[in-house]
C-alpha positions in Angstrom: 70.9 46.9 86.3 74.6 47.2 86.6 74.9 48.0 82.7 72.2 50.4 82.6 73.9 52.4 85.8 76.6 52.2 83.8 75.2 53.8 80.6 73.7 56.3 83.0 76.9 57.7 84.2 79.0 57.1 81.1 77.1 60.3 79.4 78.4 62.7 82.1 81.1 61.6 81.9 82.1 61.9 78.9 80.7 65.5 78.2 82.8 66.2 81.0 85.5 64.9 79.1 84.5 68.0 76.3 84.6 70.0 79.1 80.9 69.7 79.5 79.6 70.2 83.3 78.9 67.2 85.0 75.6 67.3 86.7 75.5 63.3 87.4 73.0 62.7 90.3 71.8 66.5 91.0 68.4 67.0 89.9 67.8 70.8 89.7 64.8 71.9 91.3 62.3 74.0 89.6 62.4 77.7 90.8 59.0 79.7 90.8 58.8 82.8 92.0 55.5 85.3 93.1 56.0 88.8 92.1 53.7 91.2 94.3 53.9 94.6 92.2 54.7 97.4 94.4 52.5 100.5 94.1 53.9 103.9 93.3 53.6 105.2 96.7 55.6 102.3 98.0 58.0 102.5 95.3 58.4 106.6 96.3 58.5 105.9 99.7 61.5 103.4 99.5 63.9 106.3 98.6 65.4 108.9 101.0 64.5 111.8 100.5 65.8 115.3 101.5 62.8 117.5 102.5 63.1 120.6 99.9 66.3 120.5 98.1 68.1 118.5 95.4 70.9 115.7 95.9 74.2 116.9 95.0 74.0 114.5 91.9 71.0 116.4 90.6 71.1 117.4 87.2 69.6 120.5 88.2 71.7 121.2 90.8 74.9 120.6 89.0 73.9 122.9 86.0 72.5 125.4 88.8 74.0 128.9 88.3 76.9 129.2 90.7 80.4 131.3 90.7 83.2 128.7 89.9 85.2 126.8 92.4 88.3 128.7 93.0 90.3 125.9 93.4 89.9 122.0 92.4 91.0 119.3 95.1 90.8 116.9 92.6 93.5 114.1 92.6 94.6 111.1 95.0 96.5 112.5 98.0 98.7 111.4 100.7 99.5 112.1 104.0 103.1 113.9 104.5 104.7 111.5 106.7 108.4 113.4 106.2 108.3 114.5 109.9 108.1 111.3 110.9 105.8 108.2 111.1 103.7 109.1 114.0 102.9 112.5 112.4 99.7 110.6 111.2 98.3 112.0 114.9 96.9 115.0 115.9 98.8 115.2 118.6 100.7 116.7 120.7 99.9 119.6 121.6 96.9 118.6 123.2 94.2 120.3 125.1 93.0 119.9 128.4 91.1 116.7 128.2 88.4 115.4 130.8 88.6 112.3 133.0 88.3 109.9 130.2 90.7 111.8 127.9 93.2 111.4 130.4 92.6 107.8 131.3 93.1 107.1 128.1 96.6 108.9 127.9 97.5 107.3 131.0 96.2 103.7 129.7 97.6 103.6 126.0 100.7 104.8 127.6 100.9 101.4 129.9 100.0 99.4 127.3 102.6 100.4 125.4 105.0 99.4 127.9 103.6 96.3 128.4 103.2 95.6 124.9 99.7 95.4 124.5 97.2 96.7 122.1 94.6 99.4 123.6 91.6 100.6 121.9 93.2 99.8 118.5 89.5 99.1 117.4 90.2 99.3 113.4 91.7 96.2 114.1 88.1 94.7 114.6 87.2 96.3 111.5 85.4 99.0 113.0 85.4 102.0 111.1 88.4 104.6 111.7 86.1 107.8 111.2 87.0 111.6 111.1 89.2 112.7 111.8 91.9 109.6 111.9 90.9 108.1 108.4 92.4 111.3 106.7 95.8 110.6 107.7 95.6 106.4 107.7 99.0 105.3 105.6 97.0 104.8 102.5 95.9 107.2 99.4 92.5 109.1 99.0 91.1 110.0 96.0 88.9 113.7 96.2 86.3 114.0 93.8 85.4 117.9 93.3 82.0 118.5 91.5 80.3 121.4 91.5 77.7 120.8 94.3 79.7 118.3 96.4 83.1 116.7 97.2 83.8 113.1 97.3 86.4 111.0 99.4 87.2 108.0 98.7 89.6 106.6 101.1 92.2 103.8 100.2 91.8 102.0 103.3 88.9 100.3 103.8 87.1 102.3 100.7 85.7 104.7 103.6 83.5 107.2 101.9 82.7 110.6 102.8 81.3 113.7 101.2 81.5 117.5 101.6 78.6 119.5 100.1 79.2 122.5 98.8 76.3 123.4 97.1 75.0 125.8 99.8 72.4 123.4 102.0 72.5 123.7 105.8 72.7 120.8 108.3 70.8 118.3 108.6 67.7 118.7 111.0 69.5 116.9 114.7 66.3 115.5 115.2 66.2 113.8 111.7 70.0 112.9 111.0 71.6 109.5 112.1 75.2 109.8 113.2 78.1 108.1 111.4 81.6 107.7 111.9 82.6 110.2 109.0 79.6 112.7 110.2 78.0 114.9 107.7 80.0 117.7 105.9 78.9 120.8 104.5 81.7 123.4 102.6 81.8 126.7 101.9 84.5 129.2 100.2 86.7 131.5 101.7 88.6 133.2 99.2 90.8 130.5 97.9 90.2 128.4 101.0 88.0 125.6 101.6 86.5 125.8 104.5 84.3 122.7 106.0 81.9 121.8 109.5 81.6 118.3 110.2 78.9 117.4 112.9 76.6 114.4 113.8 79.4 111.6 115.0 78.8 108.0 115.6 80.9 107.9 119.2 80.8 103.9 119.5 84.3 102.9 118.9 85.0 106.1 117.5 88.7 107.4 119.0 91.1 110.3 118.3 95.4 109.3 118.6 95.8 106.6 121.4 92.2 106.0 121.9 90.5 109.6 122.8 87.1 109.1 123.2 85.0 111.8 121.3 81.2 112.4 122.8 78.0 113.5 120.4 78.9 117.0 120.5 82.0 116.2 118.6 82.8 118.8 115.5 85.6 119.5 113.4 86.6 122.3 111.3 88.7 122.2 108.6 90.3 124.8 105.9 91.9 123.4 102.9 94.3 125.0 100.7 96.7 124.4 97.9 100.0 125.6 97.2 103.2 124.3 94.7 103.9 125.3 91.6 101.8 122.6 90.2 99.3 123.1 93.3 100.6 119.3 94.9 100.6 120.1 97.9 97.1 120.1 99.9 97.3 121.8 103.6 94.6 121.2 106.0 94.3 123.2 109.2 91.4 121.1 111.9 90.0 122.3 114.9 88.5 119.9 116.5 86.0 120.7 119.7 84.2 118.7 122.1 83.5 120.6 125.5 82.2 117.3 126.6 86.1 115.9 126.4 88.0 118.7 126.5 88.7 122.1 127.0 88.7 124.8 124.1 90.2 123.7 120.7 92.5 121.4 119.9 94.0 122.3 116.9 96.2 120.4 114.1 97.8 121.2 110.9 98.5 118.5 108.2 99.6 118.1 104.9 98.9 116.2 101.8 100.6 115.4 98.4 99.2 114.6 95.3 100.2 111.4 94.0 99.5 111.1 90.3 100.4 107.5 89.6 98.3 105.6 92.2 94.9 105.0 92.3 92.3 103.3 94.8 91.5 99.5 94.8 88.8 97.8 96.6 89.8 97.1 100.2 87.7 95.0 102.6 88.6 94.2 106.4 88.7 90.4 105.6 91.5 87.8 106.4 93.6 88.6 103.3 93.8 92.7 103.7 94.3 92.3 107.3 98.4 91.8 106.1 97.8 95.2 105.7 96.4 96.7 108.3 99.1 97.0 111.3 95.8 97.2 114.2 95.8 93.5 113.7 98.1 90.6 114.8 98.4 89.3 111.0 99.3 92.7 109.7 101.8 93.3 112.8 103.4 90.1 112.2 103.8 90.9 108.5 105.1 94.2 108.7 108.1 92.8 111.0 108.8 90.1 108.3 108.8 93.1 105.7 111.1 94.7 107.6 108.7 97.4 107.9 108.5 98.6 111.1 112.1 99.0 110.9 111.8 101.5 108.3 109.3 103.1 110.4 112.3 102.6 113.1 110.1 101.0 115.2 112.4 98.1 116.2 116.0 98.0 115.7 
């Protein structure tokens, strides 16, 4: 019995040797599987659908008669940070904010001090949203088509996308909120002008962690200048009379960086070196040297 375990396990062995698998001792089950065919109303049915009008990736809607775009956004851009680090923040100025606004000013303030992190949710790997993930530290790549505009965003791969293929809203009743809200474009001349509505507000915060309520909106008008068109300004007006008073208004620039692209990025352990809201990525930016740069510590 000895030999013939032997025998048994010398085969494996040996074709491991070949660099054969070795499979010594695992029997592999047999795998059957009961395929239910779906019907065609079920297979319809699992699509979303928009009630009356085409998605922007249409083939009809893209070869749909239409003036031309007078300008194309197209190209990876980056937030002008030549002002200074913190000019990733929309403010100040700031409006008149309500009770939360302000207890929020007052709180990331004292946290600060004491050296704590407040309402640095991203850190949690909750999504940064509109308008803060336009002006994280990383690239975005705009993708200008004729009915829609897509943004992909280096950090975290956020995606978002303008229409601008002449639909409305969604109905309020119908749409479900999300942290980037739902864009719809229109021209101006040479300006791009865009509404965002229907916000996620869970977690969702503006600078030093102003909260934003559902009847959160943002307009933005984008525009190009340079010789070579790199550089992309974008006036916001952001309103919420739930959170503050009148607008609050910001102006921010982008330039286009031709020789960087956008890689996957996940909020797991190994990214998080990268993303200063967590203890890892604070901890690695000091050893860089990086917040120095930033002249954040002597």
């Amino acid at each position: 019995m000895v030999g013939a375990a032997t025998s048994l396990f010398a085969l494996p062995a040996s074709s491991q040797d070949d660099g054969g698998l070795d499979t010594s001792g695992i029997e592999q089950p047999e795998v059957e599987r009961v395929y239910t065919p779906l019907t065609a109303e079920r297979l319809e049915a699992m699509v979303p659908k928009h009630p009356g009008y085409l998605g922007a990736l249409a083939p009809a809607n893209l070869n749909a008669d239409r003036p031309p775009a007078p300008i194309d956004i197209t190209g990876t851009w980056f937030i002008d940070l030549s002002e200074g680090f913190a000019h990733y923040l929309f403010g100040p100025p700031y409006p008149r904010f309500g009770p939360e606004g302000v207890e929020a000013l007052i709180e990331s303030a004292r946290a600060e001090e004491e050296g704590r992190r407040y309402r640095n949710s991203v850190g949690d790997c909750w999504p940064l949203g509109m308008p803060m993930i336009m002006t994280r530290v990383w690239p975005h790549a705009f993708i200008q088509l004729p009915t829609a505009i897509y943004m992909i965003s280096g950090f975290n791969n956020s995606v978002r996308t303008i229409f601008i293929d002449g639909r409305d809203f969604t109905d309020p009743d119908l749409v479900v909120p999300s942290y980037n809200g739902e864009s719809v474009g229109h021209w101006e001349g040479d300006t791009l002008v865009v509404e965002t509505r229907y916000f996620e507000t869970d977690h969702h915060w503006i600078d030093s962690g102003i909260p934003i309520s559902d009847e959160f909106s943002i307009v933005e008008r984008f525009s190009l200048s340079g010789a070579d068109n790199e550089v992309m300004t974008v006036e916001y007006v952001l309103t919420d009379p739930q959170m503050w008073e009148g607008e609050w208004r910001s102006t921010k620039q982008f330039t286009r960086q031709d020789y960087t692209d956008i890689n996957e990025s996940q909020c797991i352990y190994a990214y998080n070196a990268n993303l200063p809201g967590t203890e890892l990525g604070s901890e690695e930016a000091e050893e860089r040297g990086t917040s120095e740069v930033e002249g954040v510590i002597e």
